[in-house]
C-alpha positions as CSV (number, residue, x, y, z in Angstrom):
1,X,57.5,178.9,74.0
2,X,59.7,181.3,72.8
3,X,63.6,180.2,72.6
4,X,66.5,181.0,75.2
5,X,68.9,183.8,73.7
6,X,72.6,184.0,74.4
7,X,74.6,187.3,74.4
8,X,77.7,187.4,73.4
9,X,81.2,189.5,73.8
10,X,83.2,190.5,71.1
11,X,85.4,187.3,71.6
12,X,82.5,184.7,70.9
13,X,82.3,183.7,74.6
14,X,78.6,183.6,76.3
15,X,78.4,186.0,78.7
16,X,74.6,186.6,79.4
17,X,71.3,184.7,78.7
18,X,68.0,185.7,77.5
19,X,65.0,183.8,79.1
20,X,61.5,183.8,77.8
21,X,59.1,185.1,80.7
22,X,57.0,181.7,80.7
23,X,60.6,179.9,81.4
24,X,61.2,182.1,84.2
25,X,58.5,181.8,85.8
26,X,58.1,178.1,85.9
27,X,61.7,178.1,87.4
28,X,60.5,180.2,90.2
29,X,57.6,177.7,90.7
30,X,60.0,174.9,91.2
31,X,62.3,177.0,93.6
32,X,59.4,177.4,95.7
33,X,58.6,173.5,96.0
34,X,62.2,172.5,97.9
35,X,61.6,170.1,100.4
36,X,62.6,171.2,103.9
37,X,65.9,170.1,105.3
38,X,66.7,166.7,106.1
39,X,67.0,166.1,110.0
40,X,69.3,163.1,110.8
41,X,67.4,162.5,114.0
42,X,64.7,161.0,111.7
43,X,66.7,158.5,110.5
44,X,68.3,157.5,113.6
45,X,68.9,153.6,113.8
46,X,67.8,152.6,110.3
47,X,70.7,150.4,110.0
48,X,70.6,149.1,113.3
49,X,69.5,145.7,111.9
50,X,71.8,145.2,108.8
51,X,75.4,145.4,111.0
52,X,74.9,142.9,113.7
53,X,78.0,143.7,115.2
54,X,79.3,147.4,115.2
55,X,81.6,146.9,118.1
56,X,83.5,144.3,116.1
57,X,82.8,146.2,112.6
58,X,84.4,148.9,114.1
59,X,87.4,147.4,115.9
60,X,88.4,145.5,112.4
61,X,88.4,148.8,110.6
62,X,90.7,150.5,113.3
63,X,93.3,146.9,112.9
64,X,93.1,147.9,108.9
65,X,95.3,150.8,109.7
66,X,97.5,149.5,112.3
67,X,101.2,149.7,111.5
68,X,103.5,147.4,113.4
C-alpha cells in the first residue's frame, strides 16, 4: 500500500492529506458497518438486582447535600 502524503503551507504546518485509494476505500467500508443506535428501552432494569434498595439509595444521596 502506497503511503499517506501530507501537504504542507509555506509555514511547515499540515494543512491537507494525501490518501492512497485502497485506504480510502477500506475507510468507507467501515463507515458503512456502524451499528444502529442504542435504544435505552432495551436495557431497561438491568440493574434492578444489583441496588436492593433505590428508595433508600436515593434518599442518602439527596442527605449528602443537605446544608443545615
Amino acid at each position: 500500500m502506497n503511503e499517506i502524503q501530507y501537504v504542507y503551507d509555506a509555514g511547515g504546518n499540515k494543512k491537507s492529506v494525501i490518501v492512497p485509494i485502497e485506504l480510502w476505500e477500506k475507510m468507507l467500508q467501515l463507515q458503512d458497518s456502524r451499528p444502529e443506535p442504542c435504544n435505552p428501552q432495551d436495557y431497561f432494569g438491568v440493574y434492578r438486582d444489583l441496588i436492593k434498595d433505590p428508595k433508600g439509595v436515593a434518599v442518602a444521596l439527596r442527605k449528602e447535600w443537605d446544608r443545615e
